[in-house]
C-alpha positions in Angstrom: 7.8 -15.8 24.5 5.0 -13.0 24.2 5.3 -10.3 21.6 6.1 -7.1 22.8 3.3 -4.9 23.0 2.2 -1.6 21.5 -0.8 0.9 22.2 -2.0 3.4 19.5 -3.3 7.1 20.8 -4.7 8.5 17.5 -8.2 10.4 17.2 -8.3 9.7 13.7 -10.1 6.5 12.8 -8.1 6.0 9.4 -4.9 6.7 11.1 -5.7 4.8 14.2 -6.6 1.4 12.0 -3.1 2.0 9.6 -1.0 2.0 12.6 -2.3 -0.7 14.2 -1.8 -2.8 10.8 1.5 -1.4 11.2 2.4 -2.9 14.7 0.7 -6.1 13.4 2.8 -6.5 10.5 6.1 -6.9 12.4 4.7 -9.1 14.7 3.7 -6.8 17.9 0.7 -6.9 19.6 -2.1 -4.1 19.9 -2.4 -3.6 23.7 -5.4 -1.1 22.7 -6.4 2.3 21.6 -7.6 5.6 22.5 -8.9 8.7 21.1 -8.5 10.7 23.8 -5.0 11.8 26.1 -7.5 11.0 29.2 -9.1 8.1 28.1 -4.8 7.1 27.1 -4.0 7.6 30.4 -6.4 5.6 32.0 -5.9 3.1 29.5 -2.2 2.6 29.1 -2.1 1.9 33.2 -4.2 -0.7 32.7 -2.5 -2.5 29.8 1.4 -1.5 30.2 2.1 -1.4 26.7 5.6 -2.1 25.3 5.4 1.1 23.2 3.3 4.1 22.5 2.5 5.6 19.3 0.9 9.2 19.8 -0.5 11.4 18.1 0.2 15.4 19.4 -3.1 16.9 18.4 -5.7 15.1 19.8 -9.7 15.4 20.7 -10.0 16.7 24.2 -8.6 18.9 26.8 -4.7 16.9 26.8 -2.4 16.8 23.8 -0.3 14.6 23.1 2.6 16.1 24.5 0.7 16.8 27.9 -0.3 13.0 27.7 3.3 11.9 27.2 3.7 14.1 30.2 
């Protein structure tokens, strides 16, 4: 059976690399990562993560919440 899956949306390098450690720890896999809420979108259609870990402030025009959206 495959590990569920988790994707990490953090612009924050530091925080980015803790949380995937994190997911790893458990026993999920890191689908990916972004830095961006329009890089996350494109992204997270791609890989179909299990879970999503965002951050609400973020670099560029979408937050968080309006990447959620």
């Amino acid at each position: 059976m495959q590990p569920a899956s988790g994707f990490v949306v953090e612009d924050e390098a530091m925080v980015a690399d803790d949380l995937k450690k994190t997911l790893v720890s458990p026993g999920y896999a890191v689908a990916g990562t972004a830095k961006t809420g329009e890089s996350a979108r494109e992204k997270i259609a791609e890989t179909k993560p299990d879970l999503v870990l965002m951050d609400i402030y973020l670099a560029g025009t979408l937050d968080g919440i309006g990447t959620a959206g």
